[in-house]
N, CA, C and O atoms as CSV, one atom per row, in Angstrom:
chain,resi,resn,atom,element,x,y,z
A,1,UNK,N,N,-13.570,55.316,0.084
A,1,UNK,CA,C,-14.550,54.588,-0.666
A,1,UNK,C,C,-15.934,54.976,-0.133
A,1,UNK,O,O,-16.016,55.019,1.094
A,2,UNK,N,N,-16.828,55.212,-0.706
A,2,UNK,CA,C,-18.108,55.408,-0.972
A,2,UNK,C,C,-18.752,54.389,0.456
A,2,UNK,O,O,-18.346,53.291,0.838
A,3,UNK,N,N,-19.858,55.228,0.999
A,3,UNK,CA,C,-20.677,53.960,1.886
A,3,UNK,C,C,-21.672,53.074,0.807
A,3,UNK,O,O,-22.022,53.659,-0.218
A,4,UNK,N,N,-22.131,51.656,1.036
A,4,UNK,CA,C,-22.732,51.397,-0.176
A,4,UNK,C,C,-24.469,51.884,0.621
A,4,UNK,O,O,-24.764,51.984,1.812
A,5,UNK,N,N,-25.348,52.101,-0.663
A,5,UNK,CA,C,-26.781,52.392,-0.673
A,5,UNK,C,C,-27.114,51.436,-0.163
A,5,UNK,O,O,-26.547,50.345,-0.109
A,6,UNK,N,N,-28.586,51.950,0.484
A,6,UNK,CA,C,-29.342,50.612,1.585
A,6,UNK,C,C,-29.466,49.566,0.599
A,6,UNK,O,O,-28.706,48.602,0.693
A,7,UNK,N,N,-30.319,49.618,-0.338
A,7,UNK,CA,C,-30.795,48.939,-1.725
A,7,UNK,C,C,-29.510,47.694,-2.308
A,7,UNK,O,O,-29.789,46.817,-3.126
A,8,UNK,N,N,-28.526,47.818,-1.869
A,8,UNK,CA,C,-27.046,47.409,-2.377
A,8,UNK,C,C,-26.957,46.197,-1.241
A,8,UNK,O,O,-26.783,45.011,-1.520
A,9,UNK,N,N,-27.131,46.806,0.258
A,9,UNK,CA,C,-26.944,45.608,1.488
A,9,UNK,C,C,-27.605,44.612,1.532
A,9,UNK,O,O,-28.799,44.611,1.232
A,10,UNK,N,N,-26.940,43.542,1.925
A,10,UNK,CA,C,-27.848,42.338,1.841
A,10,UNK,C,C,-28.160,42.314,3.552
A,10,UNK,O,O,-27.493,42.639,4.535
A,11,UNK,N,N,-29.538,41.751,3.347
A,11,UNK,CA,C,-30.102,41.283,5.078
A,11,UNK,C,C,-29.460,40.504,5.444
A,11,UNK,O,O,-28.806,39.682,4.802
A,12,UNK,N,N,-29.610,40.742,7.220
A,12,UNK,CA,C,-28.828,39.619,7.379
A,12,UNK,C,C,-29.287,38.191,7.560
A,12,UNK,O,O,-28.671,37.269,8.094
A,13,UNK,N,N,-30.536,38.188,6.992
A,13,UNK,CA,C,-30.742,36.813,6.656
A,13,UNK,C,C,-29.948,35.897,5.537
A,13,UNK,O,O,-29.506,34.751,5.455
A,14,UNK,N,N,-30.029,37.071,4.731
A,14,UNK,CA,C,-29.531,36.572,3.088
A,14,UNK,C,C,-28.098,36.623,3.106
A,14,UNK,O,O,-27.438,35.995,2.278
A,15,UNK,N,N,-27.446,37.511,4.223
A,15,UNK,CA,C,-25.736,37.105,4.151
A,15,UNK,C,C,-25.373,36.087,5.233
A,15,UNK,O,O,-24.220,35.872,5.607
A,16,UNK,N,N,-26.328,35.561,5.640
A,16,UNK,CA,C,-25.950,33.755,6.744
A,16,UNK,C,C,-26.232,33.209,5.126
A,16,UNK,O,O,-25.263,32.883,4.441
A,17,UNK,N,N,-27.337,33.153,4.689
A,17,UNK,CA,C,-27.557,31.995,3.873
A,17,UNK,C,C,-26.527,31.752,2.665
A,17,UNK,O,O,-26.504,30.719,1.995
A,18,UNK,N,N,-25.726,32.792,2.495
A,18,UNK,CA,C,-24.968,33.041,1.623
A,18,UNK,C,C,-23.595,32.656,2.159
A,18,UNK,O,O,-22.904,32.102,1.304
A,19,UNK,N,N,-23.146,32.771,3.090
A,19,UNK,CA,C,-21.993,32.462,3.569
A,19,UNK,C,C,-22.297,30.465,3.859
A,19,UNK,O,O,-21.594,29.517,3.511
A,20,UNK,N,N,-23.535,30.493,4.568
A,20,UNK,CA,C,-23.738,28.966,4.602
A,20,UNK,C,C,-23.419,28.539,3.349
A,20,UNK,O,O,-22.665,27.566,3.327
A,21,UNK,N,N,-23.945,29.201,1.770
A,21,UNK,CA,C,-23.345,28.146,0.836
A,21,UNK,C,C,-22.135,28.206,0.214
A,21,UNK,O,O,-21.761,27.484,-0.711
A,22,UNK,N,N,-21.477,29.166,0.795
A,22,UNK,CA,C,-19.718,29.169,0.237
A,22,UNK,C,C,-19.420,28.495,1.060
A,22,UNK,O,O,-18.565,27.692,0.686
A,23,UNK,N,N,-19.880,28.329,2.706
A,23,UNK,CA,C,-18.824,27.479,3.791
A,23,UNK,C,C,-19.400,25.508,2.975
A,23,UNK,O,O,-18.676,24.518,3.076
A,24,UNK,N,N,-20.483,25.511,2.430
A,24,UNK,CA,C,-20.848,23.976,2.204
A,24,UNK,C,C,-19.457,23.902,0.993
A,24,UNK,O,O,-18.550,23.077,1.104
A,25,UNK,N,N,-19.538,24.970,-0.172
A,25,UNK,CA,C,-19.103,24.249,-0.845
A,25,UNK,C,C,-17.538,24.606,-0.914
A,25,UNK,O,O,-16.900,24.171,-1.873
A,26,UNK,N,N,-16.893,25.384,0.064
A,26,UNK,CA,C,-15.341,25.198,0.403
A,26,UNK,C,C,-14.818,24.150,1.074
A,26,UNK,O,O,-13.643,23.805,1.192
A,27,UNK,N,N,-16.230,23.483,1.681
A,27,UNK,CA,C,-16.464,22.138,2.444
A,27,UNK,C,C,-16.144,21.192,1.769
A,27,UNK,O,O,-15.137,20.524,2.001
A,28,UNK,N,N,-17.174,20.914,0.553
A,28,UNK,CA,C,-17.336,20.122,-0.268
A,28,UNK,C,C,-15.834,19.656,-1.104
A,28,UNK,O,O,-15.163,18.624,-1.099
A,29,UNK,N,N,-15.718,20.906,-1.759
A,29,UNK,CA,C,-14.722,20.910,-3.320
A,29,UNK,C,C,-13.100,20.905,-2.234
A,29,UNK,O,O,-12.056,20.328,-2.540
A,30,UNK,N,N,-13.240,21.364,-1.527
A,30,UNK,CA,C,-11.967,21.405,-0.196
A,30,UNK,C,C,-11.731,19.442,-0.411
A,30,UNK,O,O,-10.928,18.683,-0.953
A,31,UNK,N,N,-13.112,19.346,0.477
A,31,UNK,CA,C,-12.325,17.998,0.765
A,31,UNK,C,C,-12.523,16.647,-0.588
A,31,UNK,O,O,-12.031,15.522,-0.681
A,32,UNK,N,N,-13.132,17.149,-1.159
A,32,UNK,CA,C,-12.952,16.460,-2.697
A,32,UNK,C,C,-11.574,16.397,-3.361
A,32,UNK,O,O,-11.011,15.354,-3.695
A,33,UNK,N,N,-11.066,17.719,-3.522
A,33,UNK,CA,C,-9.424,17.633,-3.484
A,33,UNK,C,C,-8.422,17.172,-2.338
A,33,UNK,O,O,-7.246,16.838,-2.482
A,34,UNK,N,N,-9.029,17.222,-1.384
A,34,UNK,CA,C,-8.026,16.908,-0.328
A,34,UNK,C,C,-8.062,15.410,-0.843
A,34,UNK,O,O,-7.028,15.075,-1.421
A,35,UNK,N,N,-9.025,14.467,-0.751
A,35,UNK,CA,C,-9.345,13.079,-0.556
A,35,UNK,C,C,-8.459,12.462,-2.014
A,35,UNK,O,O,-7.647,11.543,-2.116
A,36,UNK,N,N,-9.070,13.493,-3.117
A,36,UNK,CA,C,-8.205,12.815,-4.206
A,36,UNK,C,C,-6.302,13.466,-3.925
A,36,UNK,O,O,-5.509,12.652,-4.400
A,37,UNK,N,N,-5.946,14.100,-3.593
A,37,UNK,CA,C,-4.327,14.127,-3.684
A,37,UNK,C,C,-4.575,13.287,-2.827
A,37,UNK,O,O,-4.768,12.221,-3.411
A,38,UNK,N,N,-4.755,13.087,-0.979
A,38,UNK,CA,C,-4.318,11.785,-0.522
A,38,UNK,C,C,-4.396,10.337,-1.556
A,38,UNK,O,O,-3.444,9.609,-1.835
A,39,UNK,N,N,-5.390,10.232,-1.871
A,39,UNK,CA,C,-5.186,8.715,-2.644
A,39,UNK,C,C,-4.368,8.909,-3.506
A,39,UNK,O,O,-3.855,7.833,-3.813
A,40,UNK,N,N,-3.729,10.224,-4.406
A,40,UNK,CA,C,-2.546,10.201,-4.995
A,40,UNK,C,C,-1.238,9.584,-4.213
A,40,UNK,O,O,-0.431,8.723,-4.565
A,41,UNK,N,N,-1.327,10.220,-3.236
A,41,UNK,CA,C,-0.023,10.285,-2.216
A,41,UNK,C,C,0.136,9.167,-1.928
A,41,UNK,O,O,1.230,8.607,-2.007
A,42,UNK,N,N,-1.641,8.258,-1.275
A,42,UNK,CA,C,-0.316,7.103,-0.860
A,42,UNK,C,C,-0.658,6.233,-2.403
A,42,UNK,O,O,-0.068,5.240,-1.977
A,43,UNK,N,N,-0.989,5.906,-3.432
A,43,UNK,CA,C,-0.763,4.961,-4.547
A,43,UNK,C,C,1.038,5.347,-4.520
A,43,UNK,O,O,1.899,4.468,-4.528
A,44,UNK,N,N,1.288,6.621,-4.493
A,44,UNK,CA,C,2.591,6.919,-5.473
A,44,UNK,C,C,3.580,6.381,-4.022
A,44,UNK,O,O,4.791,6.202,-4.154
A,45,UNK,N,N,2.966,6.195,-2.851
A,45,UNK,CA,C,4.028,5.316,-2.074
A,45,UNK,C,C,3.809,3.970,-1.924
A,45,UNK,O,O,4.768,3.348,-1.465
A,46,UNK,N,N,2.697,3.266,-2.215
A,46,UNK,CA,C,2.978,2.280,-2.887
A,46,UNK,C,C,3.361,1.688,-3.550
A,46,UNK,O,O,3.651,0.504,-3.375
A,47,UNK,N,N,3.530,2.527,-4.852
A,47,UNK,CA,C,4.249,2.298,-6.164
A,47,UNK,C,C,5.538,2.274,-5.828
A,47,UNK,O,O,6.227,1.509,-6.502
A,48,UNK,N,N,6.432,3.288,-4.426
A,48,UNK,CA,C,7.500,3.562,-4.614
A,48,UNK,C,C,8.184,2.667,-3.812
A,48,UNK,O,O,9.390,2.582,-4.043
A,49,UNK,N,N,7.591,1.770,-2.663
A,49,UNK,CA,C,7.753,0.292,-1.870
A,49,UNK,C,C,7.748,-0.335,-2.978
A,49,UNK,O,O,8.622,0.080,-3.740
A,50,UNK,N,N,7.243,-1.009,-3.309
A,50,UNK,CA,C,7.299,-1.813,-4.682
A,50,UNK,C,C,8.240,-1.810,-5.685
A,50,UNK,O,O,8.778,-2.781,-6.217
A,51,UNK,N,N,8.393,-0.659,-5.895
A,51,UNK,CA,C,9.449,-0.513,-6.720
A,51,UNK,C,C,11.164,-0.890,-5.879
A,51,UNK,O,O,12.154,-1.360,-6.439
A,52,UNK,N,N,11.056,-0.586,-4.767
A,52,UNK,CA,C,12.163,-0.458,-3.669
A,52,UNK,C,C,12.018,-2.300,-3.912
A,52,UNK,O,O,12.906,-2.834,-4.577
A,53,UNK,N,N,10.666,-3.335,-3.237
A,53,UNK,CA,C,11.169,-4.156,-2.900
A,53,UNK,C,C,11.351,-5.383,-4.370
A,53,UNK,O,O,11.483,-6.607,-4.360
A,54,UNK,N,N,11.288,-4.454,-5.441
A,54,UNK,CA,C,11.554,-5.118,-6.763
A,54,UNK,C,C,13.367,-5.273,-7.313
A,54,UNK,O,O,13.882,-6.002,-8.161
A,55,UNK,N,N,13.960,-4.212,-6.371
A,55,UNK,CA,C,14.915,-3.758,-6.956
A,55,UNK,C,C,15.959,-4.627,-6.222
A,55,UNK,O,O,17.085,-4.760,-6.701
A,56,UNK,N,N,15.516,-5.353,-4.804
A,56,UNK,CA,C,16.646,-5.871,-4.142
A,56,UNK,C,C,16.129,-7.257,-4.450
A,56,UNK,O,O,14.929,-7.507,-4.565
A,57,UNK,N,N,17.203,-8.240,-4.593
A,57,UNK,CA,C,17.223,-9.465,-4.939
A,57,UNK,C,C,16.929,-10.558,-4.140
A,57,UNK,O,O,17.555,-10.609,-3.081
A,58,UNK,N,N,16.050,-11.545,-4.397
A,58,UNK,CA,C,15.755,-13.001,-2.890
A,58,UNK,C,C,16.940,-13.783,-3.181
A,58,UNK,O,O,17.021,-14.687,-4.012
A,59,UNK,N,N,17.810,-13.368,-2.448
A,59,UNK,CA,C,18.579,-14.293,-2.159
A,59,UNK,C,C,18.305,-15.223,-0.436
A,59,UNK,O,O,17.442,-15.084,0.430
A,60,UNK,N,N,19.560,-16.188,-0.560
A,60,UNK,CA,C,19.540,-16.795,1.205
A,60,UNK,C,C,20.782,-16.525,1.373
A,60,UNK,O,O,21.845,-16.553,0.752
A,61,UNK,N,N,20.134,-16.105,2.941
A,61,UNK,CA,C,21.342,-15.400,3.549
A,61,UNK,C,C,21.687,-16.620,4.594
A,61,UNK,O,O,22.874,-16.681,4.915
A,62,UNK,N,N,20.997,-17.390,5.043
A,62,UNK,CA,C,21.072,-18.987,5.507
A,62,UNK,C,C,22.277,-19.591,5.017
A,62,UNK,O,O,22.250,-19.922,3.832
A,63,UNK,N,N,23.806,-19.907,5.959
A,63,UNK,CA,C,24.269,-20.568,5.570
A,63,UNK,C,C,24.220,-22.351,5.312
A,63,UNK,O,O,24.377,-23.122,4.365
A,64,UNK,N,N,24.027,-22.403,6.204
A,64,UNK,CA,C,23.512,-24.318,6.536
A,64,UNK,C,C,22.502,-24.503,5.464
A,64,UNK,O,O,22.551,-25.566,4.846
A,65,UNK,N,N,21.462,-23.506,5.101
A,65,UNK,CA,C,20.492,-24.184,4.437
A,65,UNK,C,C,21.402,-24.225,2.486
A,65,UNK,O,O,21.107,-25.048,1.619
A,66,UNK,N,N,22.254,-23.311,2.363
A,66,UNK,CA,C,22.720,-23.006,1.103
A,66,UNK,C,C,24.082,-24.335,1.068
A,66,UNK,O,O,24.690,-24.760,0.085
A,67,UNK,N,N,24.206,-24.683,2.373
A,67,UNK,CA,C,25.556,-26.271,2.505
A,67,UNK,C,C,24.382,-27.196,1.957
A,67,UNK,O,O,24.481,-27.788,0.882
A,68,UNK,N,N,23.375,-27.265,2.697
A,68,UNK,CA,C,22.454,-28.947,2.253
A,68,UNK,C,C,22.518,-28.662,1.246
A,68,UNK,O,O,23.486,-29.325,0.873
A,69,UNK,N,N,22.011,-27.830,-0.016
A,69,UNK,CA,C,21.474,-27.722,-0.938
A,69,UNK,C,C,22.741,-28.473,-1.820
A,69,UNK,O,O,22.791,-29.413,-2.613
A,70,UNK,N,N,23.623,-27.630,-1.296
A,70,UNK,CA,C,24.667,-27.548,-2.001
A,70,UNK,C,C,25.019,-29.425,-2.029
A,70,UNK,O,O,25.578,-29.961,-2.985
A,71,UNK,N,N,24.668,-29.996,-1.088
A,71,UNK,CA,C,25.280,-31.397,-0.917
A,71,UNK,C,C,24.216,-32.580,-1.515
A,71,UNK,O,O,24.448,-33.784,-1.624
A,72,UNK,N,N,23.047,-31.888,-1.848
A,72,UNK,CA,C,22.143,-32.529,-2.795
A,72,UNK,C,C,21.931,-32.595,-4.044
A,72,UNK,O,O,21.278,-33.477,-4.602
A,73,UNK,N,N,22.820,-31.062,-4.896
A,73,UNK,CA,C,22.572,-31.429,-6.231
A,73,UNK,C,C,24.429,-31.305,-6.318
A,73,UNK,O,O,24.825,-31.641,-7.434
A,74,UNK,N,N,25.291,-30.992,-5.587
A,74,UNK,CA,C,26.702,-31.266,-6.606
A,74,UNK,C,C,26.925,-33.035,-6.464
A,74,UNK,O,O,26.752,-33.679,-5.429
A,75,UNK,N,N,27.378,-33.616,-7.883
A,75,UNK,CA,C,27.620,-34.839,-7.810
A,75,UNK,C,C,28.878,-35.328,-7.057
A,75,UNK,O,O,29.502,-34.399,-6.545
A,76,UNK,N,N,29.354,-36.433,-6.882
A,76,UNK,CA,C,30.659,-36.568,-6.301
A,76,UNK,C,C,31.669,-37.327,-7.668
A,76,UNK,O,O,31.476,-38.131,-8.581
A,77,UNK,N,N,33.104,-36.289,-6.990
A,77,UNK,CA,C,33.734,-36.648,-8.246
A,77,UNK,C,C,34.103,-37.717,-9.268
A,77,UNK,O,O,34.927,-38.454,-8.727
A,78,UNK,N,N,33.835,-38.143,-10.583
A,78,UNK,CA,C,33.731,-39.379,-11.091
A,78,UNK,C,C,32.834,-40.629,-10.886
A,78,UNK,O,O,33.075,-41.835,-10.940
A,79,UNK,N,N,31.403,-39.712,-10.564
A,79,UNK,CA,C,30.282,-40.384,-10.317
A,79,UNK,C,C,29.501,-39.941,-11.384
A,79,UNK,O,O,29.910,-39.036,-12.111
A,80,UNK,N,N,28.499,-40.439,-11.546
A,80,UNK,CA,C,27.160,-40.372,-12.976
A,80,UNK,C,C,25.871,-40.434,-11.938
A,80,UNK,O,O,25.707,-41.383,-11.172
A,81,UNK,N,N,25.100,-39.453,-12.005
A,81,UNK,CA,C,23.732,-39.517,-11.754
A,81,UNK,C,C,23.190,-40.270,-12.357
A,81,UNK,O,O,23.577,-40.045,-13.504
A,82,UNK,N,N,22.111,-41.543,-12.406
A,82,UNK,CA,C,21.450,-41.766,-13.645
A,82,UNK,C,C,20.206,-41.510,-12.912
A,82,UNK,O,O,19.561,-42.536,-13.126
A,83,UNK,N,N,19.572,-40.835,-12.260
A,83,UNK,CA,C,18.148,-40.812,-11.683
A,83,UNK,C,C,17.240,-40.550,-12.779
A,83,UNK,O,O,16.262,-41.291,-12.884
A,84,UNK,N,N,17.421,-39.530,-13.684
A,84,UNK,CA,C,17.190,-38.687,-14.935
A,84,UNK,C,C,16.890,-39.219,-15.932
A,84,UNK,O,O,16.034,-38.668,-16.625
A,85,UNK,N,N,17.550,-40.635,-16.429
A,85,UNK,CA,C,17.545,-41.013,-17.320
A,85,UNK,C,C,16.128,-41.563,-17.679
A,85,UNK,O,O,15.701,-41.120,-18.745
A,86,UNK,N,N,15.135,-42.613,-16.883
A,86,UNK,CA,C,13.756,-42.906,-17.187
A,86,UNK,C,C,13.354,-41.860,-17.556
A,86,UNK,O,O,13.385,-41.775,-18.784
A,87,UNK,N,N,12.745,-40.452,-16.743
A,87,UNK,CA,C,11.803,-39.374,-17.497
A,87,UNK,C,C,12.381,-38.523,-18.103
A,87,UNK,O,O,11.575,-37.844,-18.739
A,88,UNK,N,N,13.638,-38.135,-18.261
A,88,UNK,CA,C,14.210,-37.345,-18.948
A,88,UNK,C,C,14.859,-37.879,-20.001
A,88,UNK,O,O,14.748,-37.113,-20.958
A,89,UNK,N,N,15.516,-38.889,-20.280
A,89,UNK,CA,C,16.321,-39.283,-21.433
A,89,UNK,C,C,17.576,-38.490,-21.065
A,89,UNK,O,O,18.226,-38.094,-22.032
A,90,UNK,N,N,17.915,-38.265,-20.172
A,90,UNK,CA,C,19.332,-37.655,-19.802
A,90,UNK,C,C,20.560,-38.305,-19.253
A,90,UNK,O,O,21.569,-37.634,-19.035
């Protein structure tokens, strides 16, 4: 390949200043994309916790607390609640 003509070289003033503005804006547009995929990355693991803690059910795993319950609303056999009946008509 050819040497290039003086007329063709840039000074080396003008090839700092020139490299200074490719390094600003590989700087710039670099971390402009970097910043937006991270906030992709974590929304879409947020979304994907969420989705995880949508999918498993609240139950109680508490036995004692699932006995009281249990001994407060089953009636006893051949008994009638009437608590219901004033506001409910039941």
């Amino acid at each position: 390949m050819p040497a290039k003509p003086a007329y063709a070289k840039l000074s080396p003033v003008a090839a700092t200043e020139d490299e200074n503005r490719r390094g600003f804006l590989q700087i710039a547009l670099g971390s402009f994309l970097a910043l937006g995929m991270t906030a992709l990355a974590v929304t879409g693991g947020l979304w994907s916790l969420a989705m995880a803690r949508f999918m498993f059910p609240n139950v109680l795993t508490d036995r004692q607390s699932i006995q009281s319950w249990r001994a407060k609303i089953i009636s006893r056999p051949g008994q009638v609640e009437t608590k219901f009946v004033s506001t409910y008509g039941v």
